[in-house]
N, C-alpha and C positions, 0 to 999 in steps of 0.2 A: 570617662572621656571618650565620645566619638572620633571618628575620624576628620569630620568635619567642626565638631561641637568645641566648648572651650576648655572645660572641666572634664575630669574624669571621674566620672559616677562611678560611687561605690559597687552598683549592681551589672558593671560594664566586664568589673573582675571573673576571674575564676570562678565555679565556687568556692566559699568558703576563704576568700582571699582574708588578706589580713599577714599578721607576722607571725608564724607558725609555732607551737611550742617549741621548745629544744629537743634538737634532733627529728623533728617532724619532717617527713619529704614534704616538698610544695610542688603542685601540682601544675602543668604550665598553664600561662597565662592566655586566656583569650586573645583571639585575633581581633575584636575591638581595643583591646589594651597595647597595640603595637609600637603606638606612635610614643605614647608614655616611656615602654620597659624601651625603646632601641635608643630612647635617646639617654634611659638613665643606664644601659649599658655601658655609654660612649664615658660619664659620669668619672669613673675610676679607672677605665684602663690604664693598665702603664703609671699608673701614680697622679693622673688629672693634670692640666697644663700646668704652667706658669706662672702666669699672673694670678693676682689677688684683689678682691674688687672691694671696696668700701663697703661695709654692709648696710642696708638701711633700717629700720625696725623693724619690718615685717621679715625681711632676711636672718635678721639675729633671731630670732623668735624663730625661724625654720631651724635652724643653726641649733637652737636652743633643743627644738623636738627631737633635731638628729640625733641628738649627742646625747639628750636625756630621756628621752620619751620611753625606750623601749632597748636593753640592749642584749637581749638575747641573740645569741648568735644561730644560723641551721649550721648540725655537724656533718660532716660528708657523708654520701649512703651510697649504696652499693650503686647507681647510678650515676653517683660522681666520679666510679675509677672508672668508666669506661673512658678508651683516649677521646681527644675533640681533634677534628679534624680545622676549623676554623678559629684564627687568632681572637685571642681578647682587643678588642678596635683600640687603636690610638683613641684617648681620650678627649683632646680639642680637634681632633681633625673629624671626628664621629659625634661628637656633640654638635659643632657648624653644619653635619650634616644634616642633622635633626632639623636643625632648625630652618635650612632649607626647602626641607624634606617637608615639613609639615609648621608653617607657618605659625595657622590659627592659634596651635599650640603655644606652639614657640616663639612667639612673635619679636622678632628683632637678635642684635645678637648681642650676647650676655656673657660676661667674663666666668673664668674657672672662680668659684670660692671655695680654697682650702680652710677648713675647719677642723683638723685631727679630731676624732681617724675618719673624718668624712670630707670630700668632694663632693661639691651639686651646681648646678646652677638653678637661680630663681629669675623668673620670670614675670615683669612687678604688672602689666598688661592684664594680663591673665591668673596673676599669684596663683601657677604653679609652679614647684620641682623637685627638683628629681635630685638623688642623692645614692653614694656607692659607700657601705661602708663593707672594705676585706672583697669578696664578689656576691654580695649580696645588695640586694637595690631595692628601692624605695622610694614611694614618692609621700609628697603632701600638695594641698591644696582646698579650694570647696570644696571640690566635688569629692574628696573623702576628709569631709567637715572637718578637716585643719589636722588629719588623725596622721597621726605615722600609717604607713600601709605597706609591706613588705608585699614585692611584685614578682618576684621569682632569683635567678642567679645568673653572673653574667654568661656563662658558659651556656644557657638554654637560649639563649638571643643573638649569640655569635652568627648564626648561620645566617639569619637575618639581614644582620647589618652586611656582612659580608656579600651578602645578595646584589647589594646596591653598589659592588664595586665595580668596573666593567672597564677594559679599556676606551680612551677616549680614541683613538684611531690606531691603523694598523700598527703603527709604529708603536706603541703605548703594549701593544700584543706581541710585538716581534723583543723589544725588549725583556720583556718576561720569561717568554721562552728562552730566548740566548740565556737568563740565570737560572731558569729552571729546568733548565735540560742541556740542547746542544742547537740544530739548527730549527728556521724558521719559513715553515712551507704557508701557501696559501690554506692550506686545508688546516695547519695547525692557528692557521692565526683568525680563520673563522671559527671555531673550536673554543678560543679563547674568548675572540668577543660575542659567540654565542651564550656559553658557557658562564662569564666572568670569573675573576680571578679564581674568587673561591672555590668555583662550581670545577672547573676545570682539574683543581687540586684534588676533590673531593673524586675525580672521574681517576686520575693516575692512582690515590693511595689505594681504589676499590680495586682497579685491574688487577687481575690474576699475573702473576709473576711470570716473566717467559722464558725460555728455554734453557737451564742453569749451565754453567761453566762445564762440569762433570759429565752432562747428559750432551751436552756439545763436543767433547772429544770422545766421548763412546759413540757418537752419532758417525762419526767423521773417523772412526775405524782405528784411533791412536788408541786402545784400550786391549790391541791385539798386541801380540809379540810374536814379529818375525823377522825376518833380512831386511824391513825396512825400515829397522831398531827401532818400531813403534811403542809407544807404552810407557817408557823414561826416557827413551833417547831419541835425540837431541831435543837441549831445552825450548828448542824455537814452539815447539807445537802449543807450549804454554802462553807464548806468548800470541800467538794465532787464535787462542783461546778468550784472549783479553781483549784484543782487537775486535772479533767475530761479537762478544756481547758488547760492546759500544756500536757496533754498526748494525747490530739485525735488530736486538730486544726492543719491542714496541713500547714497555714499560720504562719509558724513559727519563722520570722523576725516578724511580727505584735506581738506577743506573748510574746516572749521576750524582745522585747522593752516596752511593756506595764509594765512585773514583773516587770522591771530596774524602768518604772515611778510608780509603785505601793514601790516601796523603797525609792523613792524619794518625788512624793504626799501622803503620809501616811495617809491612813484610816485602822483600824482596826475589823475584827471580834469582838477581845475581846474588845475593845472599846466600839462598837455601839449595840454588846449586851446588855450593862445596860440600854440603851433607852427605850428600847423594844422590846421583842423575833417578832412583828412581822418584824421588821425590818430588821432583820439579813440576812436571806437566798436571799431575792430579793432586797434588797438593795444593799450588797456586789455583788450581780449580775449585778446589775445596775452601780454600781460604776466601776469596773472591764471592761464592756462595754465600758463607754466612753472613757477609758484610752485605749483600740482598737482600738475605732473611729477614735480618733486625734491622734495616734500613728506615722503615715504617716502624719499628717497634720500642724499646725502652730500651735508653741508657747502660741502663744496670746488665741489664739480660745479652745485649751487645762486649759490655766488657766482661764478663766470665767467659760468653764465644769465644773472645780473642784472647783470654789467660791460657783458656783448655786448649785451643786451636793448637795440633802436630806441628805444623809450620811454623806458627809462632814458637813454639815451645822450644822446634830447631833453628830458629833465625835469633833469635834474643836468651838463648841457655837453657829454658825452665825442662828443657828435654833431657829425659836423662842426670836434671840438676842431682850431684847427691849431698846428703847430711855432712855434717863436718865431722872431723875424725881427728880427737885429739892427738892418736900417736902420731899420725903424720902431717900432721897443721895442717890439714885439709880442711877447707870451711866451704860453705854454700857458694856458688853463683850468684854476684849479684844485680846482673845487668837488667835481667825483668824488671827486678823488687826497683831499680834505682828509674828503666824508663818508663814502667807503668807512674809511676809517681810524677816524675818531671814532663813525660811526653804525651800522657794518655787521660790525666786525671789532672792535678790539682798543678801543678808548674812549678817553679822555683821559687815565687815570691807571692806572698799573700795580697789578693785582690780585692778590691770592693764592690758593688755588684756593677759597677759599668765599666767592669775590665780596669782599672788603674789601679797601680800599684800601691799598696798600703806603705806608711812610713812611722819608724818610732817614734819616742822623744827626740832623739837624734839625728832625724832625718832620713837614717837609712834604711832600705829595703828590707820586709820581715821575711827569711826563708819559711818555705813551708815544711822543710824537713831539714834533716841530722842526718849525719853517716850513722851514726845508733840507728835512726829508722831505716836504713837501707838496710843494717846488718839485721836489724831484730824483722824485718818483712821478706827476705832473702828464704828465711827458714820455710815459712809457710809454700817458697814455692818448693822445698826440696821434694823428691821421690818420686814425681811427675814424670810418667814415661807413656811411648804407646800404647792399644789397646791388644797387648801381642796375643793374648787367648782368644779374640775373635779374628785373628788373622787366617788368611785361607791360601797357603801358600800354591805357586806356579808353577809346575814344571816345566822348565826350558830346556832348549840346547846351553852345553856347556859355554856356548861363545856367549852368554847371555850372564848368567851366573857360575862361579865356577862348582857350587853345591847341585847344579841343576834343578834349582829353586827360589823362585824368585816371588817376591809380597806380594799380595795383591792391592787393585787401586784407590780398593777402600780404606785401608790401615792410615794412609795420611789425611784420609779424609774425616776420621772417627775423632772426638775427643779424646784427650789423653785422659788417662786414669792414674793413680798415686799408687807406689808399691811399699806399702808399710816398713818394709825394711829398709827403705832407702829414704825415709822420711824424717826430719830429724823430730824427736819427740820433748825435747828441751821445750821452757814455757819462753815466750818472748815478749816483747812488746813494741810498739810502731804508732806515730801518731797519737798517743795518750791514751793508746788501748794493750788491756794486758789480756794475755793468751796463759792460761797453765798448762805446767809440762803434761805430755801424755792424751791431749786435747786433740778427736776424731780432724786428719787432715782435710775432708770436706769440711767440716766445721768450723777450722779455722782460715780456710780460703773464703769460706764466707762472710767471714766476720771480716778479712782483709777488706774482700771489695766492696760490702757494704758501708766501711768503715771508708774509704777511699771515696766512692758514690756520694753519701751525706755529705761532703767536704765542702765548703759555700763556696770554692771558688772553680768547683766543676762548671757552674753553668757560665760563667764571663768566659772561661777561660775556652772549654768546648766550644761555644757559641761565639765568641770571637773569630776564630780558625776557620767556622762551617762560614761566618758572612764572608769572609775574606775568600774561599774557597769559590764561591756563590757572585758575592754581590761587589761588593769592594774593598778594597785594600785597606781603605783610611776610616773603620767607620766609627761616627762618633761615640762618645761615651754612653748617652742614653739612647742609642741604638742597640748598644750592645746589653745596654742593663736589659730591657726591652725582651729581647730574646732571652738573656738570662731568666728574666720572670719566667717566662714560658717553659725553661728548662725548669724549673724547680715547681712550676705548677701547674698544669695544665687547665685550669680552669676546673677541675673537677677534683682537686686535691693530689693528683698524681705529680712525681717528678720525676724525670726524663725521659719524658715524652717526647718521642722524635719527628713524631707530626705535629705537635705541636709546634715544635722547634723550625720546623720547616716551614710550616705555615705563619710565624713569627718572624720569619728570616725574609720570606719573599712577600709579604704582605704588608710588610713595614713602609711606611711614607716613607722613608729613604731609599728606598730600593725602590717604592713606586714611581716615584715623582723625580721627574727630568732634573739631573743634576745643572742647577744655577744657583746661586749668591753664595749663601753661608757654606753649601756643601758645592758647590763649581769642583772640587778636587775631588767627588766621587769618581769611582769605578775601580776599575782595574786594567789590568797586563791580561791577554787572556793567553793562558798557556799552550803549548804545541800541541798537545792530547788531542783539546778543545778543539782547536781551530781543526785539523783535519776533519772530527768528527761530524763537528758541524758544517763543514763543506761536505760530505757523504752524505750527512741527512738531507741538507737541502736540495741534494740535487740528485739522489740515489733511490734505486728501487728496489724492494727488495727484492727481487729474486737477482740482480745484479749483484747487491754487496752479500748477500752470503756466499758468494762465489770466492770471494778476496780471502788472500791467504796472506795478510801481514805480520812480520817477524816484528824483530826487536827494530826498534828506530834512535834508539839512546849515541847513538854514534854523532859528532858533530857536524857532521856529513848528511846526516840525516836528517830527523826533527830537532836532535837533543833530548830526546823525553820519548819513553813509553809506558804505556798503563804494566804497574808491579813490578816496574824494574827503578825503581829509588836508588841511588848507589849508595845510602846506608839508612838508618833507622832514625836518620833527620829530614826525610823524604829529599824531592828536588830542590827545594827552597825553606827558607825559614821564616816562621810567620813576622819573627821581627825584623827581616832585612832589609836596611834601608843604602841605596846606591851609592858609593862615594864618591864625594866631586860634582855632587849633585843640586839642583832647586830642592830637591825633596829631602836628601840631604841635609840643606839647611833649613828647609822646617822644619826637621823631625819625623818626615811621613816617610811611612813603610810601603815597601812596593815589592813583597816576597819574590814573584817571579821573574822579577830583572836578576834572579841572582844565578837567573840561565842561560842571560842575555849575555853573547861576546861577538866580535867581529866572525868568528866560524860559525856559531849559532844562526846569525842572523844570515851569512851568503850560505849555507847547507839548506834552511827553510825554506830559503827562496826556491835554489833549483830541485830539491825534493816535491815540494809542491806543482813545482813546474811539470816535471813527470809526473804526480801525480793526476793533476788537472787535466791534462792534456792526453795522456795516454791512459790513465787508468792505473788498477791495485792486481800484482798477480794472482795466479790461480796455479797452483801446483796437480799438476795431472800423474805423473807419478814421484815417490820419495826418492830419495839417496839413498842405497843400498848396498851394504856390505856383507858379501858372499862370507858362505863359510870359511873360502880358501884366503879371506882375506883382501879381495877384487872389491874395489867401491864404483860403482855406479852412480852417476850424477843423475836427479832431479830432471822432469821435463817437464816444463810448463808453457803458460798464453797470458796475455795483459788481458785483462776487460775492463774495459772503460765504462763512464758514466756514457746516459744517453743525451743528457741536457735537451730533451726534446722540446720544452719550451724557450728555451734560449736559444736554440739555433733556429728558431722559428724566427728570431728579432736580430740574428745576427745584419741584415741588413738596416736596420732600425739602429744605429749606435748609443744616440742618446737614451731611448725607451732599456734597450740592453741594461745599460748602466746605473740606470734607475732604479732598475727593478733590483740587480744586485749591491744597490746603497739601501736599501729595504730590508730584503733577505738576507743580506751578511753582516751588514753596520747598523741596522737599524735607522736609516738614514741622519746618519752622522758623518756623513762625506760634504764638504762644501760644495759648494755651487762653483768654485774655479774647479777641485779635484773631481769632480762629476765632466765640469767639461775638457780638461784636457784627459782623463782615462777615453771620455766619447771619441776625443780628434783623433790618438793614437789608434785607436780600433778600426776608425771610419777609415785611418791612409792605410790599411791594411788591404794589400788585392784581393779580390773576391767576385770574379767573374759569376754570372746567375750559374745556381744551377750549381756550385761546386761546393760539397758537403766536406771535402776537406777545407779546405781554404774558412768555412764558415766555422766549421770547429775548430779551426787556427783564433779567429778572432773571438767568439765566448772564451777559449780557456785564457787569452793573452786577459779579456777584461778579467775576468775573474780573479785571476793571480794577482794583477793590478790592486786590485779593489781587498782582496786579503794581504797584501802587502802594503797598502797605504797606512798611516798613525791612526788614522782614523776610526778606521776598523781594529786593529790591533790591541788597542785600546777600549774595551768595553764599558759602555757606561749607559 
């Protein structure tokens, strides 16, 4: 089949097209063949639409060839583990493209026919089509004389369709960013409708990774030890750390994904402060690091990061956990074995793959585990300490340590390793898997997380959390199956793939497509984090925000919320919390982040922002210093503010002002009343020509306005 023509000629194929032996690679398909393979792409994604059309004869008869003609399957090859960076397309919303897309072909539009294990649609005009069975695709028709003809795999045409996605206006651009990152500049939102969605995704997972946690406070001199208790103390620098990579690193999809799994793997400042102040500042750095690494990377590979992580290990027990010891009824630790299971992996109750809860005969909820499995998985973490033979200790003044020797700032940042003698060598068992006694302790923590990873309810359960983190709060069940897929397969046979996962999450028609009818209740709350960070990006330059020296903000007084300071290992909210006393309430809709929401929360945002906005983020020019005689020296510092160079350009303009930040901040989701009374208030603001205070009085008054209205607050 041409591009123009009706049929698809055998000779328009690949070479040597046809259904491959087993296990044969197939080779990709011709660019004459495009209109054929993108639409029988769209064929099976996701499990094919809904509906089911009457078949006519010539349909049964295809139906017939699908399901009998031929059913050798291709088995995955080493080209199929590589990750994919573009989603498998919704299935009826990529088929109507097709046919769009390429009429002559597709001539009109034609229902999903489900045929197990095949999806196709036929096309009685033209009698051809296309069919998906598993991610393999297929068409028939004349023009390959009625034959089956296997055309290649969904995952090699992803890119494709993907290509064809593109915001339909700025706004369509500005929404995406707010869920794929943080704020929304002119430059990011030509970028996107340059780029489109895909291309754009494709440009963040390739960028090189920017300036890590660790190499930021070695950059900024906290990695010395002197009077100005650099190095462990005080824990603010950690948090200056966490702040400084949300507001510099360009790699802003890596960044963002990581907060979502710093909410999700939970380690805390205030946590792993009681350890040990040296812990704090380069550990939190270290830990923050790896959740970068593996951000773009696998599942699996991510959760042994955060098993071995020091931090982890001191924030949840596995540090130092030791063996049980009959004489003194001493037994394992078992707060990892019990949150890795409940908070990290598989949850409390057995799910189906669009996240809802499984039910017996009885109706009630099936747990996914036992205290037997917490007690027989406890074991596997015992003996787990740091890496103390590659430590490289510090000579200090005694005010520092009192041995005159202090760790260095790699030791928390190193995996831990197992010390055989602290390891308990008992055989156990967890989950329907047995361990015998005496079993190498890397080999049996592999077998844990692998054992944990396979679990079918990793992907609803992880992929619930990331859309909710991301996109919205409420989202539906086959949204969520949707991404599940994606977690468990990436189109090339791999599973937990996190770009895939991510490009499943944000390229999903729920997340693309303007919340009205059935979904009107998407979106979300967007959190305190969010919302400063995204006021910084939008309006900040860099060589201003790496100036800012931001602490903790977790105070009510404050934001309520800072990145790594969770106040326990339930993060700040709970993905099931739903408001009480609420509309939401009595649907049953979850809305995690109102569980931060109180009357102090909300008047501390306002005036922190307020000073923020308006005056700018400090800059610490020298520390707090404490002499040896015991003399503490206070800290000096200077505000630096944003330049809003184009907004103070319109401070005299009210309306255009206000516009432009219902764009940039809301997406323009502010009505046409709140657009003009934010405008009136700004316009009765005095502002003689000429007076660059008074104009930067009115941008911060609209701005704060404009981030404090529901409208904005409310992402959707």
């Amino acid at each position: 089949m041409t591009d123009t023509g009706q049929v698809l000629a055998p000779g328009s194929l690949a070479p040597g097209a046809g259904m491959p032996a087993l296990g044969e690679q197939a080779s990709r398909p011709s660019q004459s063949a495009l209109a054929m393979m993108a639409a029988a792409i769209a064929v099976a994604a996701c499990g094919g639409g809904a509906s089911r059309s009457t078949q006519p004869d010539a349909a049964k008869r295809i139906a017939s060839a699908l399901g009998g003609s031929d059913r050798r399957v291709r088995t995955a090859s080493a080209t199929d583990q590589q990750p994919r960076v573009h989603r498998i397309p919704n299935a009826t919303s990529l088929m109507d493209w097709a046919e769009r897309q390429y009429p002559d072909l597709f001539p009109g539009h034609q229902a999903d026919v489900v045929s197990p294990p095949f999806v196709y649609r036929y096309y009685p005009a033209t009698q051809n089509a296309v069919g998906v069975q598993g991610h393999a695709i297929y068409v028939l028709g004349p023009g390959t004389s009625n034959e089956l003809l296997y055309v290649g795999a969904l995952a090699d045409f992803a890119p494709l369709v993907e290509a064809a996605r593109f915001p339909a206006s700025d706004v369509d651009a500005v929404r995406f960013l707010h869920q794929a990152q943080y704020g929304a500049t002119e430059e990011g939102i030509a970028a996107v409708r340059a780029r489109g969605y895909g291309g754009w995704l494709h440009d963040q997972f390739e960028m090189s990774p920017g300036q890590s946690g660790g190499a930021w406070l070695d950059a900024s001199g906290y990695g010395v030890v002197d009077e100005e208790t650099r190095f462990f103390l005080p824990a603010h620098f950690g948090d200056r750390m966490a702040w400084a990579q949300l507001f510099t690193r360009r790699d802003t999809l890596r960044t963002r994904f990581a907060l979502a799994l710093s909410e999700y793997f939970v380690v805390s400042i205030t946590g792993i402060n009681s350890v040990g102040a040296w812990v704090v500042n380069y550990g939190a750095a270290g830990y923050w690091d790896q959740l970068c690494k593996h951000a773009f990377g696998n599942f699996r590979e991510l959760l042994e990061a955060v098993t071995l992580n020091f931090v982890m290990g001191a924030f949840l027990g596995t540090l130092n956990n030791l063996k049980e010891d009959p004489a003194t009824g001493r037994v394992p630790d078992e707060n990892y074995a019990r949150e890795v299971m409940q908070l990290f992996t598989i949850g409390l109750y057995e799910l189906d793959p669009d996240g809802t809860e499984r039910r017996d005969a009885n109706g009630q909820r099936i747990e996914t585990y036992t205290l037997d499995d917490v007690t027989g998985l406890a074991r596997v973490f015992t003996g787990w300490t740091g890496d103390w033979a590659a430590r490289k200790p510090i000579p200090v003044s005694p005010m520092f340590a009192p041995d005159g020797l202090l760790d260095d700032t790699e030791l928390c940042r190193r995996p831990m390793v197992c010390s055989p003698w602290n390891h308990s060598t008992r055989e156990t068992s967890f989950l329907g898997v047995h361990i015998p006694a005496n079993t190498d302790p890397t080999v049996k923590l592999k077998t844990a997380l692998d054992t944990l990873f396979i679990h079918p309810n990793v992907g609803p359960f992880f992929g619930r959390q990331m859309i909710q983190r991301l996109v919205t709060s409420n989202p539906s069940p086959a949204y969520v199956k949707r991404v599940a897929a994606a977690f468990d397969n990436n189109g090339r046979g791999v599973r937990g793939d996190l770009r895939a996962v991510l490009a499943a999450i944000l390229l999903d028609d729920e997340a693309r497509e303007r919340p009205s009818g059935a979904h009107g209740g998407a979106g979300k709350l967007r959190e305190p984090i969010v919302r400063l960070v995204q006021w910084a990006h939008t309006f900040g330059d860099a060589v201003t925000l790496a100036r800012w020296h931001l602490q903790d903000t977790s105070a009510f007084a404050d934001l309520g919320q800072s990145p790594l300071r969770s106040p326990s290992v339930f993060n700040f909210f709970r993905p099931g919390y739903v408001p009480p006393g609420t509309e939401m309430a009595r649907s049953g809709a979850t809305a995690p982040e109102f569980q931060i929401v109180n009357e102090s929360t909300c008047a501390g945002y306002i005036n922190f922002m307020y000073q923020r906005i308006r005056n700018g983020v400090i800059h610490y020019l020298t520390e707090i210093r404490v002499l040896a005689n015991g003399t503490k020296i206070d800290a000096t510092y200077e505000m630096v503010p944003l330049t809003y160079v184009r907004e103070l350009a319109m401070a005299g303009t009210p309306d255009a002002l206000v516009a432009r930040l219902n764009l940039l901040l809301a997406a323009g989701r502010l009505s046409a009343d709140s657009e003009a009374l934010i405008a009136n208030a700004v316009g009765r603001m005095h502002m003689p020509a000429g007076d660059t205070v008074r104009a930067r009085d009115r941008v911060a008054a609209a701005v704060l306005m404009v981030m404090s209205s529901p409208e904005y607050l409310v992402q959707r």
